[in-house]
NUVOGU-21140 format. One line per field, with one value per residue: residue number from 1; residue in three letters; x, y, z of N, C-alpha, C in turn. Coordinates in Angstrom, 2 decimals, padded with zeros to 5 digits. Layout:
num <- (NUM; ...)
residu <- (ALA; ...)
nxx <- (X; ...)
nyy <- (Y; ...)
nzz <- (Z; ...)
caxx <- (X; ...)
cayy <- (Y; ...)
cazz <- (Z; ...)
cxx <- (X; ...)
cyy <- (Y; ...)
czz <- (Z; ...)
This chain:
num <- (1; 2; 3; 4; 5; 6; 7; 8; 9; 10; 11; 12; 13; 14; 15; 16; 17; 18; 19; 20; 21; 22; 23; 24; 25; 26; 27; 28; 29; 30; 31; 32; 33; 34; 35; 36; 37; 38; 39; 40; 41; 42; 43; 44; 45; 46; 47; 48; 49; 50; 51; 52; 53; 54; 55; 56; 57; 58; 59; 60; 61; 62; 63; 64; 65; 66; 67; 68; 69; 70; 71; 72; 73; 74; 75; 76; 77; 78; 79; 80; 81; 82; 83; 84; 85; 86; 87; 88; 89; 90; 91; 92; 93; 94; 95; 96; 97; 98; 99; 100; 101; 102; 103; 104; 105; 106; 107; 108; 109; 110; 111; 112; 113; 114; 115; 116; 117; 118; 119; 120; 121; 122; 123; 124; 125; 126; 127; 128; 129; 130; 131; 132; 133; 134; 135; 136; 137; 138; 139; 140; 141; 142; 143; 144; 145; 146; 147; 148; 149; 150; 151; 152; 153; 154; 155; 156; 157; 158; 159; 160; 161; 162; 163; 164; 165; 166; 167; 168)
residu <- (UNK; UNK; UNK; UNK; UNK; UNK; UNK; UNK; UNK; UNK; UNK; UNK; UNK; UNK; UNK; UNK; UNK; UNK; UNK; UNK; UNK; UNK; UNK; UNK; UNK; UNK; UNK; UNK; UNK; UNK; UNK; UNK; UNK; UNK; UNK; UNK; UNK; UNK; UNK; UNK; UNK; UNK; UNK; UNK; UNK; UNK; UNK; UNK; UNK; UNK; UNK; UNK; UNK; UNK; UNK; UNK; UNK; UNK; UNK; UNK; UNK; UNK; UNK; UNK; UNK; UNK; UNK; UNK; UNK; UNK; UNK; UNK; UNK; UNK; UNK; UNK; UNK; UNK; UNK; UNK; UNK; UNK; UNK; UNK; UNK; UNK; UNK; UNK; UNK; UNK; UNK; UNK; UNK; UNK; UNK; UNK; UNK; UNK; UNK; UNK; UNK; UNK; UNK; UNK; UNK; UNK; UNK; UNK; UNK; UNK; UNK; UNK; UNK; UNK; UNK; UNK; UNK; UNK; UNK; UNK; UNK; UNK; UNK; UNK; UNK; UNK; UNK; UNK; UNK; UNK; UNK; UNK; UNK; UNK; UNK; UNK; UNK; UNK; UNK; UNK; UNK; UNK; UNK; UNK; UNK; UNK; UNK; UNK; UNK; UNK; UNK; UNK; UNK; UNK; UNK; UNK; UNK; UNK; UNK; UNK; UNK; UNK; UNK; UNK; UNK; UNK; UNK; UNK)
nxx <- (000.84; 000.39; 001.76; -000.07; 001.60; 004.86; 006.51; 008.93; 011.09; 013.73; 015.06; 017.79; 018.49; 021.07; 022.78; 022.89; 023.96; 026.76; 030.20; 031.28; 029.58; 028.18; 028.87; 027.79; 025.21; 026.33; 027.34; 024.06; 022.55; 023.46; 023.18; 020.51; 020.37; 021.82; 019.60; 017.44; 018.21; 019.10; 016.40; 014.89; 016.08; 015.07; 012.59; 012.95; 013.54; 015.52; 017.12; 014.95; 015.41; 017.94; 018.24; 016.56; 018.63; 019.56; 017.32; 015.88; 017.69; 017.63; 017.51; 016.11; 014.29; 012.82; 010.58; 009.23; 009.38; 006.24; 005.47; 006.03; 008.76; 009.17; 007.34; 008.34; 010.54; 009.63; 008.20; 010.49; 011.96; 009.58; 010.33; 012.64; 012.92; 011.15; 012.97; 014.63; 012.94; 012.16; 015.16; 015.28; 013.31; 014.16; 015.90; 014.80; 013.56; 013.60; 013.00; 012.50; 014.94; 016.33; 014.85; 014.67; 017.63; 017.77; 016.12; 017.50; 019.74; 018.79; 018.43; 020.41; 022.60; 020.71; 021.14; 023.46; 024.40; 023.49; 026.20; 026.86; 024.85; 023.87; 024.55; 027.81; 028.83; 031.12; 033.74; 035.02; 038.07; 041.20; 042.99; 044.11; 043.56; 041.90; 039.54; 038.04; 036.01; 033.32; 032.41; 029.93; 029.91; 032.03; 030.18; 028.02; 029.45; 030.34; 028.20; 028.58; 030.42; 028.10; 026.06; 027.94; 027.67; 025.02; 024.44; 026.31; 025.03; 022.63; 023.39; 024.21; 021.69; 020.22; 019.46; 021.09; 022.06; 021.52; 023.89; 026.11; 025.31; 026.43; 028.90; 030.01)
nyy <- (-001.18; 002.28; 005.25; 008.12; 010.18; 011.11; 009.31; 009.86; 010.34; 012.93; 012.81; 011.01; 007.93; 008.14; 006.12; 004.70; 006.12; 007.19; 005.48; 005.34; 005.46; 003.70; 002.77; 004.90; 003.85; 002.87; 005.35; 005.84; 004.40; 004.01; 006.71; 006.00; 004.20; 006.19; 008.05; 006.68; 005.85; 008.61; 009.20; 007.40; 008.07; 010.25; 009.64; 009.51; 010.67; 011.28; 012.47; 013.94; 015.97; 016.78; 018.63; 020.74; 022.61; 023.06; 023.68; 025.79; 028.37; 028.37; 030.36; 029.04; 026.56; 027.23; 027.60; 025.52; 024.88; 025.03; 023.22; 021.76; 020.26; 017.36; 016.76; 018.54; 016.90; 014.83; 015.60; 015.83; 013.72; 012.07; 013.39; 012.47; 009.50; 009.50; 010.62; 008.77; 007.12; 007.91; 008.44; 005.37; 004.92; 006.28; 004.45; 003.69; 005.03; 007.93; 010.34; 010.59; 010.13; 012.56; 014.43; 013.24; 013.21; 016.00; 016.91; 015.52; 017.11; 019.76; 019.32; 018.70; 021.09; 022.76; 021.71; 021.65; 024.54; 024.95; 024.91; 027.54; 028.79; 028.30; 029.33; 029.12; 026.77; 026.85; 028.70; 031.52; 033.12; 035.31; 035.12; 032.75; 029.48; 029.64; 029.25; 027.20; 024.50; 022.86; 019.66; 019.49; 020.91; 019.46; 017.28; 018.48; 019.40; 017.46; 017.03; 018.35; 016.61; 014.97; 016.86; 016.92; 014.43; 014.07; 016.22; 015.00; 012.74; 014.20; 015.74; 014.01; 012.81; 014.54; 015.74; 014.81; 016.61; 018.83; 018.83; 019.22; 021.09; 023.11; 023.24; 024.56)
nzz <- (000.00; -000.99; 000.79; 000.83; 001.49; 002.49; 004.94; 005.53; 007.77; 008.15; 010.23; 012.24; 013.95; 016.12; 016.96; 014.40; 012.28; 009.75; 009.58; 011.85; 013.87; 015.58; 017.92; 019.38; 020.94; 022.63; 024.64; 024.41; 025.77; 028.37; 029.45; 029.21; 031.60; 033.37; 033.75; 034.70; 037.14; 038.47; 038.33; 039.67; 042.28; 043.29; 044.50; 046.70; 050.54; 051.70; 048.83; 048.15; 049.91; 049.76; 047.03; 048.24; 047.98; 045.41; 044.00; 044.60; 044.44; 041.98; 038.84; 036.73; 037.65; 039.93; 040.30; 040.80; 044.08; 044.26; 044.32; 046.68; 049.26; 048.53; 046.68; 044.48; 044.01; 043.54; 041.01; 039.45; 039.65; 037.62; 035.27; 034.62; 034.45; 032.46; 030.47; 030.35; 029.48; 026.72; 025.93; 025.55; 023.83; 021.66; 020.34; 018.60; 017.06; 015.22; 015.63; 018.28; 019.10; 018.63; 020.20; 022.89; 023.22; 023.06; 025.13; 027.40; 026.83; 028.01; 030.38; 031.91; 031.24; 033.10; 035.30; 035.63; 035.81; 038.06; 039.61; 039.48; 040.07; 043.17; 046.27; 047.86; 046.66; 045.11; 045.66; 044.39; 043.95; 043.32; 044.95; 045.90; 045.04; 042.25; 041.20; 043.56; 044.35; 046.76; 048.03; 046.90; 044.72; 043.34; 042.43; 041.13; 038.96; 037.47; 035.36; 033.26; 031.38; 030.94; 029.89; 027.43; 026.47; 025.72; 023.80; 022.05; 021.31; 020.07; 018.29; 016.37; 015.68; 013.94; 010.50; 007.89; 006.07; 007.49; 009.17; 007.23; 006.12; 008.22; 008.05; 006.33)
caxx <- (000.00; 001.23; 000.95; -000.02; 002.89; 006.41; 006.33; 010.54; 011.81; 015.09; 016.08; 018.44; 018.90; 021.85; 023.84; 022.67; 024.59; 027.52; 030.88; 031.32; 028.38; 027.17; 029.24; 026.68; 024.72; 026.65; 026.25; 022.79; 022.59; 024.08; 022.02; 019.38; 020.68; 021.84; 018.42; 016.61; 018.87; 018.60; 015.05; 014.38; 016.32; 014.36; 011.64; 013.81; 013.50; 017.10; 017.14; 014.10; 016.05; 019.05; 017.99; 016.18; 019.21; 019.45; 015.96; 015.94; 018.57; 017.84; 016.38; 015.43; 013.05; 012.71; 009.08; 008.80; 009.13; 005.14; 004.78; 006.38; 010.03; 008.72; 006.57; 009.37; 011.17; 008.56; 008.02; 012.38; 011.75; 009.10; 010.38; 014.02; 012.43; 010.05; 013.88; 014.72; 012.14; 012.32; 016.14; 015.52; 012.73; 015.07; 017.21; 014.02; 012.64; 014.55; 012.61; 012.64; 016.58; 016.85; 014.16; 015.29; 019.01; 017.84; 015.31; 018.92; 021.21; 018.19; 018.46; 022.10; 022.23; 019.89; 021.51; 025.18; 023.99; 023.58; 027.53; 026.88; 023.87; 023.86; 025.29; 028.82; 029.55; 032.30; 034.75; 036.58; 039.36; 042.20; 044.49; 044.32; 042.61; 041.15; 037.93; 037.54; 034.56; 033.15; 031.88; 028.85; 030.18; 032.45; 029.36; 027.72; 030.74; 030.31; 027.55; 029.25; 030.59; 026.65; 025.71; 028.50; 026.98; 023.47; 024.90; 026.85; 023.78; 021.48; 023.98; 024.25; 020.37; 020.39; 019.88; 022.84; 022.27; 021.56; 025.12; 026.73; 025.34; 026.20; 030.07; 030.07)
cayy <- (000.00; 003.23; 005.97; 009.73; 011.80; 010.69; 009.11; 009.10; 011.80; 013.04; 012.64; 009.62; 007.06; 008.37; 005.13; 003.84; 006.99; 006.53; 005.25; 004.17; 005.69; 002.27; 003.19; 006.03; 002.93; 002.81; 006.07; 006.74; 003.26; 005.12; 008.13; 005.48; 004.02; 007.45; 009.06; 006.30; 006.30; 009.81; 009.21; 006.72; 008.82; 011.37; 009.21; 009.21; 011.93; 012.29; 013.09; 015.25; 017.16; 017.77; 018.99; 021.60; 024.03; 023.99; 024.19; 027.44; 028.84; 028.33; 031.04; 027.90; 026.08; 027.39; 027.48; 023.97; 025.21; 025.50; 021.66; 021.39; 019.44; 016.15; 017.19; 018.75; 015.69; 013.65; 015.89; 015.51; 012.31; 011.51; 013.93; 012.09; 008.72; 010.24; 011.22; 007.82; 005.89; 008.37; 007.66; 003.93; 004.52; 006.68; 003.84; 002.56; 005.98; 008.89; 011.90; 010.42; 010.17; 013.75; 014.79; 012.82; 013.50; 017.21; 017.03; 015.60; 018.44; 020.60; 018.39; 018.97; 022.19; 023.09; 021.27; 022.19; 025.63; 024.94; 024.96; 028.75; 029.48; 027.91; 029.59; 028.07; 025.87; 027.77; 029.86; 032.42; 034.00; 035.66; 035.52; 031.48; 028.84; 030.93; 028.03; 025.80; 024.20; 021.45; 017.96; 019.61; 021.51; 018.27; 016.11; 018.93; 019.49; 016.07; 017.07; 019.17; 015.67; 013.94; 017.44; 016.97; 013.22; 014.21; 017.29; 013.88; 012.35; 015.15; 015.90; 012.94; 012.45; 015.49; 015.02; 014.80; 017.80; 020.26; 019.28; 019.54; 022.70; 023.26; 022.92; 025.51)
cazz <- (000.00; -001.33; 001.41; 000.13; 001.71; 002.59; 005.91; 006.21; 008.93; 007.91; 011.14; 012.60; 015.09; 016.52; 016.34; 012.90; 010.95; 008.50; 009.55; 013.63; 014.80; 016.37; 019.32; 020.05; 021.44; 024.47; 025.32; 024.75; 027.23; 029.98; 029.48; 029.93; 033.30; 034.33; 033.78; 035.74; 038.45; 039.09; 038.81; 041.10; 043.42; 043.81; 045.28; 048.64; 051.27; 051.47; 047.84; 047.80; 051.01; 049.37; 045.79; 048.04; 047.91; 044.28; 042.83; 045.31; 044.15; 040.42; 037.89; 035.96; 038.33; 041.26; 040.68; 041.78; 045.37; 044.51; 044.85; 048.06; 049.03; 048.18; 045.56; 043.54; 044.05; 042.42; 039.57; 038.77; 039.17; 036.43; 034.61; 034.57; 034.40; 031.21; 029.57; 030.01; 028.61; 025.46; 025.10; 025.54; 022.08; 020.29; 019.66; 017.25; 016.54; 014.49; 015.68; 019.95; 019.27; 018.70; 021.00; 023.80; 023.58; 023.75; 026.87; 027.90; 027.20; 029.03; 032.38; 032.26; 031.78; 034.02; 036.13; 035.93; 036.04; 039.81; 040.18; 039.74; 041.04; 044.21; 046.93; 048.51; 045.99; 044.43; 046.06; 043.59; 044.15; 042.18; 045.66; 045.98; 044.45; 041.66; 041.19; 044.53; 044.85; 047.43; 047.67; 046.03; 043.21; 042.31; 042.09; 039.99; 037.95; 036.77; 034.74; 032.05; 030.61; 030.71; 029.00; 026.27; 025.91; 025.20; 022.59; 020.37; 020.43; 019.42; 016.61; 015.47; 015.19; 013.04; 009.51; 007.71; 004.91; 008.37; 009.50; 006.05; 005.71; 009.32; 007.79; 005.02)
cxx <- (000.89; 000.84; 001.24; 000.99; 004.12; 006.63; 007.84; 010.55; 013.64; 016.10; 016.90; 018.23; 020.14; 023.38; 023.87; 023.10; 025.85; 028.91; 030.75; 030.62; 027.96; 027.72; 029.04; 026.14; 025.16; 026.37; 024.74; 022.09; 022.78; 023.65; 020.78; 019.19; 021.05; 020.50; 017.52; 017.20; 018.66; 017.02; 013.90; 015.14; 015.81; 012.79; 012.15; 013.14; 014.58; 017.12; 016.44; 014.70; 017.52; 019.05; 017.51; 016.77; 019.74; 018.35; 015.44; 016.42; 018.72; 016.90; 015.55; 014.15; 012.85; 011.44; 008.71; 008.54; 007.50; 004.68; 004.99; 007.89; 009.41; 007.97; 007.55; 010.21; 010.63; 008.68; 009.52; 012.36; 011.25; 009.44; 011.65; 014.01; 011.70; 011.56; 014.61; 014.03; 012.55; 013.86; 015.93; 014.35; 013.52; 016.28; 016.37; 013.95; 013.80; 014.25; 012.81; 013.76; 017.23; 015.88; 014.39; 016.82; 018.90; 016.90; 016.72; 019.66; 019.88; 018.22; 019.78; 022.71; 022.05; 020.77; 023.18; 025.21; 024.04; 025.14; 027.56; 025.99; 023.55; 024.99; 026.42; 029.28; 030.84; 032.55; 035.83; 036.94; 040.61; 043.43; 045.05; 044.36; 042.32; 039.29; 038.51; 036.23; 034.41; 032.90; 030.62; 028.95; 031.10; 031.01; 028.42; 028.35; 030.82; 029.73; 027.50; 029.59; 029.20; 025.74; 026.07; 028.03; 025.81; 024.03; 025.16; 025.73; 022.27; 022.40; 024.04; 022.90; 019.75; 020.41; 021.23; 022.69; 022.44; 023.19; 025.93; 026.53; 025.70; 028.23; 030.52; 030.44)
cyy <- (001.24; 004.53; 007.35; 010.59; 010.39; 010.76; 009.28; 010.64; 011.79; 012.89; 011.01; 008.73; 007.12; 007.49; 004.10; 005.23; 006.47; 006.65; 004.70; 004.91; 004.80; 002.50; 004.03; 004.82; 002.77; 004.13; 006.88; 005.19; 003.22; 005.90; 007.10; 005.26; 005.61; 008.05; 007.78; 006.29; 007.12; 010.29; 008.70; 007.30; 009.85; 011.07; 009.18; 010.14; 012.25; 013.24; 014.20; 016.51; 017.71; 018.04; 020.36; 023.01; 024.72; 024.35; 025.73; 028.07; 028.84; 029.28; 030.03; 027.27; 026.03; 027.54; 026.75; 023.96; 025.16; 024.04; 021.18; 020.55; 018.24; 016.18; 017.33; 017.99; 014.83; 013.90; 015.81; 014.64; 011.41; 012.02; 012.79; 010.41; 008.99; 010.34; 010.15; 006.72; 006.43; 008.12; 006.45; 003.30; 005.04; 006.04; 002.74; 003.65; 007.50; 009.93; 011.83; 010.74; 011.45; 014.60; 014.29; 013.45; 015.16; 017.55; 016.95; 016.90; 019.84; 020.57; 019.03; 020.28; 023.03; 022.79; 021.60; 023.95; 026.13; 025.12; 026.72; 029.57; 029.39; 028.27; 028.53; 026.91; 025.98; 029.02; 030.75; 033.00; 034.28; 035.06; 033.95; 030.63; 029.41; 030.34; 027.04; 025.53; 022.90; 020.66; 018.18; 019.63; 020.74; 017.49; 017.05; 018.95; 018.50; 016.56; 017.74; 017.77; 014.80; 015.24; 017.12; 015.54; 013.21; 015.32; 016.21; 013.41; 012.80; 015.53; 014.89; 012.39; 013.26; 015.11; 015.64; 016.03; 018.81; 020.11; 019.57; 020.48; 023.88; 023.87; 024.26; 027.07)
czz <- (000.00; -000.09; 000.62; 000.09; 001.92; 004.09; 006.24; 006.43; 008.46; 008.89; 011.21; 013.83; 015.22; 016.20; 015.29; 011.66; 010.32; 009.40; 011.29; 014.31; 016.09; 017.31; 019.93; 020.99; 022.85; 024.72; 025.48; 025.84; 028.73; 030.23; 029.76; 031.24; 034.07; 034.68; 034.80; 036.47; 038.83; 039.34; 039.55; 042.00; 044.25; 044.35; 046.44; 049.51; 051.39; 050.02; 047.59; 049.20; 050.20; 048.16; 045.65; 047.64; 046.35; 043.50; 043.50; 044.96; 042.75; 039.63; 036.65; 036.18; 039.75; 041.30; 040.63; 043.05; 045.34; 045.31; 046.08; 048.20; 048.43; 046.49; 043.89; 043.12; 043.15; 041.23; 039.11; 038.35; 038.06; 035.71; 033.82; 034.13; 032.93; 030.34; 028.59; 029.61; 026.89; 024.74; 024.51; 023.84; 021.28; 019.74; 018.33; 016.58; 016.45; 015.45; 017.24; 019.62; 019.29; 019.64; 022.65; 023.97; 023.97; 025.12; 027.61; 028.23; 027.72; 030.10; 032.43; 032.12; 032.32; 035.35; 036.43; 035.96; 037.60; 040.46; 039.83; 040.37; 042.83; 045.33; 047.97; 048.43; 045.42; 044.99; 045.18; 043.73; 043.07; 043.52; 045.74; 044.74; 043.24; 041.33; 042.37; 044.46; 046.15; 046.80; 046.68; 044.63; 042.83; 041.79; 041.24; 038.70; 036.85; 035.44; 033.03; 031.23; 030.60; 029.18; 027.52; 025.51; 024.80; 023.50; 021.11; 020.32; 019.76; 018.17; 015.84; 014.71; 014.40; 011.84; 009.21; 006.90; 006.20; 008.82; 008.65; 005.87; 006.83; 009.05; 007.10; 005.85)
């Protein structure tokens, strides 16, 4: 059966593009486990207690505070859980693969954003140190390399003429 329009999305499946792509596969696998991990975490009460000092402290979403500690917790949660189901289709589905990988590089982000917004994570100075941070702002810090993850696999799910012309 012939259909009317032209059902093919120019987009990709991240690790089915041209030459050694296929080793996207692992990490959009890890972006799976990472994103449920962090999203069954935030069913805790520890977790939903200590998340409170950066969603306070964020011009991003600090208007979660509406839902309450717990609350806000929850909604991270499905949200983060919701990121990772959509990776775990965009390894069938062209248009999830680039829609997912960017919900991604929004979490992250968002979220590494907190190593500046959040008060007494980072100490700068010209006379020392010139960047210290704590135990916090390492375990944010992280997040700059989960961002740069999600970025290869939103480019990569890109059609190929937008990055060729992306070149020029």
């Amino acid at each position: 059966m012939k259909m009317p329009f032209n059902m093919k999305t120019p987009f990709h499946v991240a690790e089915k593009g041209d030459g050694p792509y296929g080793l996207l596969a692992i990490l959009r696998w890890v972006m799976v486990v990472i994103f449920v991990s962090f999203g069954m975490q935030k069913f805790t009460p520890q977790s939903a207690q200590g998340i409170v000092q950066f969603i306070s402290n964020s011009p991003f979403i600090s208007w979660l505070s509406v839902l309450g500690i717990r609350g806000e917790a929850y909604f991270l949660g499905v949200v983060e859980l919701g990121i990772a189901v959509l990776l775990a289709a965009g390894a069938f589905s062209p248009i999830l693969s680039a829609v997912s990988s960017l919900l991604g590089m929004i979490t992250f982000a968002i979220t590494w954003s907190f190593f500046f917004t959040t008060p007494g994570v980072v100490k700068w100075s010209w006379s020392t140190d010139p960047m210290a941070w704590n135990l916090t702002g390492q375990f944010i810090f992280k997040d700059i390399v989960l961002l740069c993850v999600c970025v290869v696999l939103f480019l990569a799910s890109l059609p190929r003429s937008f990055i060729r012309s992306r070149r020029m």
